[in-house]
C-alpha positions in Angstrom: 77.3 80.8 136.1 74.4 82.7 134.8 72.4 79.6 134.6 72.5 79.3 137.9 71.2 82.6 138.9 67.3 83.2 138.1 65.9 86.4 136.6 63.1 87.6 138.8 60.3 88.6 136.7 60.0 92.1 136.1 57.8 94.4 138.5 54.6 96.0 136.6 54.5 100.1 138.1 50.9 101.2 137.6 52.1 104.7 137.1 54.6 105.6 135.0 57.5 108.3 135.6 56.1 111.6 135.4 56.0 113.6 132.0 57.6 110.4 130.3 55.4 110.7 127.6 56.2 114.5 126.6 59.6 113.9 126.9 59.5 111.5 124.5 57.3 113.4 122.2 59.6 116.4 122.2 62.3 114.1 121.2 60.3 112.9 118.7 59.7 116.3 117.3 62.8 117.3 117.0 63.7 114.0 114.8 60.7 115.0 112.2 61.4 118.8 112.0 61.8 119.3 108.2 60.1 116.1 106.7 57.5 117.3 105.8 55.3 116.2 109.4 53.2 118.7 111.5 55.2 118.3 115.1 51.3 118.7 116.3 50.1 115.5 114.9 52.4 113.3 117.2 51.4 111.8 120.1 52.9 109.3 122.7 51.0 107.1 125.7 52.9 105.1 127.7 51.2 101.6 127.9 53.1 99.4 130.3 56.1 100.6 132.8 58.3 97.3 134.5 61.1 97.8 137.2 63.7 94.9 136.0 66.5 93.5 138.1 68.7 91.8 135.8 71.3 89.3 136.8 74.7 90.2 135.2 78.5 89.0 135.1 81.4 90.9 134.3 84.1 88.5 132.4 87.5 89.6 132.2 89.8 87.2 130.2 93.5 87.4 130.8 95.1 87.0 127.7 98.8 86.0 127.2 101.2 87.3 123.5 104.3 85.8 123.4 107.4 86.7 121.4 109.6 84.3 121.0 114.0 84.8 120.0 116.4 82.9 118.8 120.0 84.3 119.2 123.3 83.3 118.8 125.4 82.2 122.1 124.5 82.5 125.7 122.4 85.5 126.8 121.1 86.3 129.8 117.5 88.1 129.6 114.9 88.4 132.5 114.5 84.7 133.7 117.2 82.0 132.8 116.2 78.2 133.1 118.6 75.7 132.6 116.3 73.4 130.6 113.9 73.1 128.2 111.4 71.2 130.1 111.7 73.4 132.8 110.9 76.5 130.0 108.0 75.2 128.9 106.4 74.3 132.5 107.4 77.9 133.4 105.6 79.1 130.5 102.6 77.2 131.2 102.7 78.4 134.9 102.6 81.6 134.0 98.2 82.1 133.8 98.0 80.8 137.6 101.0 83.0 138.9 99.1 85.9 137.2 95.7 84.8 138.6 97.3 84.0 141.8 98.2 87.7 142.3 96.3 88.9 145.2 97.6 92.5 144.4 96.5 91.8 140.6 93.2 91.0 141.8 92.3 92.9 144.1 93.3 95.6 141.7 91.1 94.5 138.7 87.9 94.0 141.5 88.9 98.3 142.9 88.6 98.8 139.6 85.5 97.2 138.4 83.6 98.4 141.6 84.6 101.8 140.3 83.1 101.4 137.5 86.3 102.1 134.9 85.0 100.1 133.2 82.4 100.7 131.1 79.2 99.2 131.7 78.1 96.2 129.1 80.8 97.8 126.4 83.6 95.3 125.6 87.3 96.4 126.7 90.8 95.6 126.2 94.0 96.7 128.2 97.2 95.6 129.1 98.2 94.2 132.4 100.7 96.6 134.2 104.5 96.2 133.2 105.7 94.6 136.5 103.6 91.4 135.8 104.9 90.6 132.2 107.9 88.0 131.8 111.1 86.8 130.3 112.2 83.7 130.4 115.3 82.6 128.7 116.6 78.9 128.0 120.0 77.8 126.5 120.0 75.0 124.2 123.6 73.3 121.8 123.4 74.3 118.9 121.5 71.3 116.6 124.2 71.5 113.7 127.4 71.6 115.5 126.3 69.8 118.6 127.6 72.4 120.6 130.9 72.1 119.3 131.1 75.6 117.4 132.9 74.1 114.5 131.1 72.4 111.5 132.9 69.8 109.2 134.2 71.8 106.3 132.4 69.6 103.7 135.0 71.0 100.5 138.0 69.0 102.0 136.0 65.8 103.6 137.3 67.3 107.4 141.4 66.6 105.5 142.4 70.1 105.3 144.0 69.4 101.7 142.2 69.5 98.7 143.6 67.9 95.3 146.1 70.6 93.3 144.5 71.5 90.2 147.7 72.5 88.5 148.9 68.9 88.4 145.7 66.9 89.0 147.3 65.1 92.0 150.5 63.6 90.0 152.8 66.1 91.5 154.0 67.1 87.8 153.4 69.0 84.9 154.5 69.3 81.6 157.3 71.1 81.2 157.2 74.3 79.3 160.7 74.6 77.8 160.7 71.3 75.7 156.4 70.9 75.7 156.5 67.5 77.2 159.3 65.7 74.4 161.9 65.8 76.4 164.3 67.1 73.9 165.3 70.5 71.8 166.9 71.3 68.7 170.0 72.2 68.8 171.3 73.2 65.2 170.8 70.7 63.1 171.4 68.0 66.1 168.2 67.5 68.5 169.3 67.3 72.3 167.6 66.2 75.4 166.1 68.9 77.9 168.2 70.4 81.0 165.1 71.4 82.1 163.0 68.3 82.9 166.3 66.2 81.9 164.8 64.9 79.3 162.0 63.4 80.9 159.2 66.2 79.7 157.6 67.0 83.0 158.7 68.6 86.1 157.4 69.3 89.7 154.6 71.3 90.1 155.1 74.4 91.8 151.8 74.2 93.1 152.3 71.6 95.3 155.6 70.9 95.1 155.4 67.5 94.0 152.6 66.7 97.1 149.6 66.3 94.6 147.6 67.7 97.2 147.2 71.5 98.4 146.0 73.2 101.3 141.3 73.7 101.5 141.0 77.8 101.1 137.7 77.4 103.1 139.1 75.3 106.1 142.8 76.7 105.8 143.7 73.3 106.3 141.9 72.8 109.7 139.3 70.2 108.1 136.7 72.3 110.2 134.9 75.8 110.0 133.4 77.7 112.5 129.5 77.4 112.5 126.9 79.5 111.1 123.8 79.3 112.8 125.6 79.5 116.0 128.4 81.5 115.2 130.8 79.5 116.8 129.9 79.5 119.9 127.9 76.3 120.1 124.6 77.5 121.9 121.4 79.6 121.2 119.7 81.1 123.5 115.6 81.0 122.9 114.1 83.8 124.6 110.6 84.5 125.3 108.7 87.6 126.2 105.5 87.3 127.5 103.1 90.3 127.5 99.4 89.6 129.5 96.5 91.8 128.1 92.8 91.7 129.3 89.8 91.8 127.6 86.1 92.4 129.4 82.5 91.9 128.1 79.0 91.3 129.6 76.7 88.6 130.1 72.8 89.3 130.8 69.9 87.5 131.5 67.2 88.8 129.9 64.7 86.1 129.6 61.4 87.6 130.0 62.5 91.2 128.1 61.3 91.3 124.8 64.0 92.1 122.1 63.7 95.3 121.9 64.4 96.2 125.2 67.3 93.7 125.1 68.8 95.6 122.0 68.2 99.3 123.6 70.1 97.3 127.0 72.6 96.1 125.1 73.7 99.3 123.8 74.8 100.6 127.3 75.2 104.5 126.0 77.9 105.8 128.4 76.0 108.7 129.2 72.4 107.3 130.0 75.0 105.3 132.7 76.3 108.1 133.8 72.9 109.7 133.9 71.4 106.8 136.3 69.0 105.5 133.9 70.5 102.0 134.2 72.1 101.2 137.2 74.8 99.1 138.3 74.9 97.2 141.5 78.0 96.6 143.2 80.0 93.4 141.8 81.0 90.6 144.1 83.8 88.7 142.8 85.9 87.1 141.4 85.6 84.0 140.8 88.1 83.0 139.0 88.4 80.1 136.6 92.1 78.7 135.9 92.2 76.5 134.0 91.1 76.0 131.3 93.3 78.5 129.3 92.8 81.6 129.2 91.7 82.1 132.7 88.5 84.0 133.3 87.8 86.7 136.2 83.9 86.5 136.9 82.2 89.3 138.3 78.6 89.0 139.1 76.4 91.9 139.8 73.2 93.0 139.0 71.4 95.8 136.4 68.5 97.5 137.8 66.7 99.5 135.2 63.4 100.9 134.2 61.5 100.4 130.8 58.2 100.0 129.2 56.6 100.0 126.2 54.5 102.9 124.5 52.6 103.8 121.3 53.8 106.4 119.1 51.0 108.3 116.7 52.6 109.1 113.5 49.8 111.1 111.9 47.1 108.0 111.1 50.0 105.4 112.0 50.2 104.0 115.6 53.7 102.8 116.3 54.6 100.6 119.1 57.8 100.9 120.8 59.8 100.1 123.4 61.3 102.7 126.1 64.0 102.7 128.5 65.0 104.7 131.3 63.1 107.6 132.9 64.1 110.6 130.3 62.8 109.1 127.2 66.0 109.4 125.7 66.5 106.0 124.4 63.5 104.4 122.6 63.4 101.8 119.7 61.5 101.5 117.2 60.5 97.4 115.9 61.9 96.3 112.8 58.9 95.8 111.0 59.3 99.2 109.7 62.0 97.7 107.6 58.9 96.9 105.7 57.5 100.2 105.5 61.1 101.8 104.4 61.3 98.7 102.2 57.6 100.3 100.2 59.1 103.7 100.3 62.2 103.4 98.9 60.8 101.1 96.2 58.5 103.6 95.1 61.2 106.2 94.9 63.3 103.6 92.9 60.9 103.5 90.5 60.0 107.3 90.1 64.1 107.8 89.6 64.2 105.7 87.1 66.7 107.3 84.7 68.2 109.5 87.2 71.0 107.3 87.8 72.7 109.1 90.8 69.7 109.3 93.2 68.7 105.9 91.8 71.9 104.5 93.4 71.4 106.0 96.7 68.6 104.6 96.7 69.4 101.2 96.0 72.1 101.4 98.5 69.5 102.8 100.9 67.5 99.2 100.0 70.8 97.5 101.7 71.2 99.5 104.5 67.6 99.2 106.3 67.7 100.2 109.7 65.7 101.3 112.2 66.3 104.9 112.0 66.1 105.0 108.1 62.5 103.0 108.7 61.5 105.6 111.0 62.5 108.4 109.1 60.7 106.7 106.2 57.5 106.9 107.9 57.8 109.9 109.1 58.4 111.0 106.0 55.2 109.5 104.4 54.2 111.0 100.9 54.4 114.4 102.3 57.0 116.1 100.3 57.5 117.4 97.2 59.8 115.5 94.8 61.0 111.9 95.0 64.5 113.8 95.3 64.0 115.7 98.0 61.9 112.9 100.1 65.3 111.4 99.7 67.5 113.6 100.6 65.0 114.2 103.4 66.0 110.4 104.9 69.5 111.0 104.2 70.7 114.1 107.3 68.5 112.9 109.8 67.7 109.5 110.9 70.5 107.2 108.9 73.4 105.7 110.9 77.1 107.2 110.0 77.5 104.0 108.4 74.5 104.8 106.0 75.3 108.4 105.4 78.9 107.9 104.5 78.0 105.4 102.1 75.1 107.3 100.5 77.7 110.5 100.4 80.3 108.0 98.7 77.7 107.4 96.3 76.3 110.5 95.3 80.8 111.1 94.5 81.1 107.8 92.7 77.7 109.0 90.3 79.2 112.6 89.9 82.4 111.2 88.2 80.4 109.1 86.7 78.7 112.0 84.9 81.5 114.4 84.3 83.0 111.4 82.7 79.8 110.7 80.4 80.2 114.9 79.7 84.1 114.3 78.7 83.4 111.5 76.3 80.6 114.3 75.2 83.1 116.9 74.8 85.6 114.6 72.9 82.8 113.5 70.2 81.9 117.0 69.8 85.7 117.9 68.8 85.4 114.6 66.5 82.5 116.1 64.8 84.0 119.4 64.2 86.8 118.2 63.1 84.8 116.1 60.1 82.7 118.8 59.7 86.1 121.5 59.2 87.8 119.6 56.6 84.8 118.3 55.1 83.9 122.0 54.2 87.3 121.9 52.3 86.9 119.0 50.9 83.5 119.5 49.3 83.9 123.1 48.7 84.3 123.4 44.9 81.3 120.4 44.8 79.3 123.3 46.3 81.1 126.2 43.9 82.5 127.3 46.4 86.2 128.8 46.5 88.2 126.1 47.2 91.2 127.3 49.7 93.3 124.6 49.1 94.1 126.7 45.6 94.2 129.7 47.3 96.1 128.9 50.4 98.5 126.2 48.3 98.2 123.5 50.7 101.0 124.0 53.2 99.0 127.1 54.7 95.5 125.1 54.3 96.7 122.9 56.5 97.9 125.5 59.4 94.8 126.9 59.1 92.8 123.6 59.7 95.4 122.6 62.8 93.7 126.2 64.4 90.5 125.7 63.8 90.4 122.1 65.2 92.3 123.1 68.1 90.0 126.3 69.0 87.0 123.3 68.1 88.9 121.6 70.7 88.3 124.6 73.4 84.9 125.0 72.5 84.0 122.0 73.5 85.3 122.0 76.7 83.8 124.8 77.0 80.3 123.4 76.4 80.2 120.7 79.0 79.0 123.4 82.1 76.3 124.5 78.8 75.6 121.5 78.6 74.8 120.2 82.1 72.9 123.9 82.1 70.9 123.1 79.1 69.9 120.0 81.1 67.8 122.1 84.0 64.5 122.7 83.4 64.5 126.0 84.5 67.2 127.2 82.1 65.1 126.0 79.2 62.2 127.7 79.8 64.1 130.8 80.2 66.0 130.2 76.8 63.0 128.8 75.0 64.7 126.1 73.8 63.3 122.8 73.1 65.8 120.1 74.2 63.7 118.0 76.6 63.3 114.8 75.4 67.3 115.1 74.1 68.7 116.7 77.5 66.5 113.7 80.0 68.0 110.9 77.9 71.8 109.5 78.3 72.7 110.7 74.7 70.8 114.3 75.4 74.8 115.8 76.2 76.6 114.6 73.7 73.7 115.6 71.0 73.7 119.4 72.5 77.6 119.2 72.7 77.7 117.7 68.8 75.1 120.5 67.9 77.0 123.6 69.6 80.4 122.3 67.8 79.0 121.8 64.5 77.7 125.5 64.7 80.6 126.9 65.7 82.2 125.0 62.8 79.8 126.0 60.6 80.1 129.8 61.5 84.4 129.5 61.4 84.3 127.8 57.6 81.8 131.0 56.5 83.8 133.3 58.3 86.7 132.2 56.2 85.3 131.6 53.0 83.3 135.2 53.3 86.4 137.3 54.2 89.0 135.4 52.4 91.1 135.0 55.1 
């Protein structure tokens, strides 16, 4: 419908709204307040101001979810329909009964000209209780044609099954004689009272029938059905809940984009703050079918925007405005490129820093406007690489960006305090070489040799303590050790571990090196005092 209507062209004001321009510069100033930018050297001019009326629809799609049960028997929920055909017309019937609602309608238009709903931000709900639908249609069973009873397949439908004592002959062998026919008797052998001679008798199973009654069937040659549960019928019931969704159509033709972008947003509370305005909807129109019907609403956005220059210290910035407060502005992508410069020449001056080198590259994936603006804001100004960073990380990034950089900068801390626990646990390795290799090469050195003093069995106690106190130590030493790694701290100790603390092995070198002293000083302290 859109199509149809034309978008007048938008009309040029001569004289834009008054103190436009500082508004937005305040704003402005308040974005670059501790990046390392003078507030002073900002300036905004207002170029070109337009009055646009821009054709819009409202579309509100009815949606339908159905859920669908099969039960046993005959049941009577909401709607019953005595066929299938008749079900399924029903069901398909159900859009234009909804649509055909005048209370319905006239409900959803009260609604929309009251602006509930939000203006140009998709919406979902559900359509009120009274309108949903249950329809309910019997259908015979398919397995037992409506009968309730299935064939019972273990006796064919005959109700007797063969014996399994007598395999159907109606004797057996009889257990007094074992089939001869005859005993002993003495030394005379005499035929059997029992069978009378014969070796077999009737079986008691079946008394001589060869047949017995089916267990399953109890001799009715049918059982009662399963799916059905005897009853013969299902009953196929269907709920049917409608929902609606809305969204908004514009016709922006002659805006550029981004004045489209800053429209499409819609911010609830420049609406509410009459920056873009809403014309009453006519409607609906309503378009049934095809499936899922469609209430069209058409209206009209009227809305002021222009577009102004931003000075940026010795960069001029275009940029697009809209509404009379200044409080929406947007700045044009091709800042990307600028953030793009930035945050490659910060990659390459954390080279080595893994953690800030991270963000970074994640920062590199996540270009958006705000990070590009904040990015050339932040210009060369501040100190360090890190804390130019950290600079574009509170302030202009999207909650997207920020809770990814923050995930991050927790993802490269473990990542460290893992690198300091394998530190830790080759420093207790070395220790542990270096402790019992003191014993070991003792009387090489002529040295007292405790193993002849402490007869083994004690020696070894004695190593188990030290290794575990090692062990302490050298958990212990990680916090030293990330200490050790601050410049600051080793100017204040004098100690020279630069070029070992800045490199990935610099940990686990001051770790080995505190462990292997403390080694050093236990094994004298023993070997001095005796003990």
């Amino acid at each position: 419908m859109l199509a149809d209507i034309p978008a007048p062209p938008p009309k040029k004001d001569p004289a834009p709204p008054e103190n436009l321009a500082g508004k937005i510069k305040a704003r402005i100033q308040k974005i670059i307040t501790g990046n390392g930018l003078k507030p002073a050297e900002v300036e905004v001019s207002i170029t070109e101001w337009y009055q646009y009326d821009i054709p819009a629809e409202l579309v509100i799609t009815l949606q339908q979810e159905s859920a669908v049960e099969h039960i046993p028997g005959k049941v009577a929920k909401g709607e019953v329909i005595e066929n299938k055909a008749r079900f399924e017309q029903m069901v398909a019937q159900t859009y234009a009964n909804l649509t055909g609602d005048a209370g319905l309608m006239e409900s959803f238009t009260k609604d929309v000209q009251a602006h509930t709903i939000n203006f140009v931000q998709q919406e979902s709900g559900q359509i009120p209780a009274q309108y949903n639908r249950v329809l309910t249609v019997h259908e015979k069973c398919t397995k037992c044609l409506g009968n309730g009873a299935d064939t019972c397949h273990t006796c064919a439908a005959r109700g007797q099954v063969t014996c399994n004592g007598c395999s159907a002959s109606g004797r057996t062998i009889c257990n007094y004689c074992r089939g001869t026919g005859g005993v002993q008797q003495g030394a005379n052998r005499v035929s059997c009272n029992t069978c009378g001679g014969q070796g077999r008798v009737v079986c008691s199973l079946c008394r001589g029938a060869g047949r017995i009654t089916c267990n399953h069937c109890h001799g009715k040659g049918k059982i009662t059905c399963g799916p059905c549960q005897g009853s013969g019928w299902f009953s196929e019931v269907m709920t049917i809940v409608f929902s609606w969704a809305s969204a908004w159509h514009l016709v922006m033709p002659e805006v550029r984009a981004s004045l489209q972008r800053l429209l499409q947003r819609g911010w609830k509370k420049f609406y509410e703050a009459k920056e873009i305005k809403l014309l009453p909807v006519e409607g609906p129109v309503t378009e049934s079918p095809p499936v899922p019907s469609r209430l069209i609403y058409v209206s009209q956005i009227e809305a002021e925007a222009g577009e102004a220059t931003i000075k940026l210290g010795q960069m001029d910035v275009p940029a697009s405005v809209l509404g009379v407060e200044g409080r929406l502005f947007d700045i044009p992508n091709f800042l990307d490129g600028i953030a793009k410069k930035e945050l490659q020449r910060l990659q390459k001056a954390l080279q080595g820093k893994g953690h800030l080198l991270q963000a970074v590259r994640q920062a590199l994936r996540l270009r958006m406007v705000n990070e590009a603006f904040q990015c050339a804001l932040a210009g060369a100004k501040t100190a360090t690489p890190e804390r130019q960073l950290l600079r574009l990380y509170p302030h202009g990034m999207s909650a997207l960006a920020a809770r990814k950089l923050t995930e991050f900068a927790a993802a490269a801390w473990q990542k460290l305090t893992e690198k300091s626990r394998s530190a830790s646990l080759m420093a207790m390795f070395f220790a542990g070489v270096l402790l019992q290799g003191g014993y070991w090469f003792a009387p090489v050195l002529g040295l007292p040799s405790f193993a002849t003093q402490y007869h083994g069995t004690t020696l070894h106690v004695a190593d188990a303590g030290a290794f575990f106190v090692t062990l302490l130590i050298a958990f212990m030493v990680k916090p030293l050790v990330f200490a050790l790694s601050t410049k600051r701290l080793r100017r204040v100790l004098g100690l020279n571990v630069k070029a070992a603390s800045e490199k990935s092995g610099g940990a686990l070198m001051v770790s080995a090196l505190l462990a292997a002293l403390f080694a050093a000083c236990f094994w004298w302290f023993r070997w001095k005092t005796g003990a």
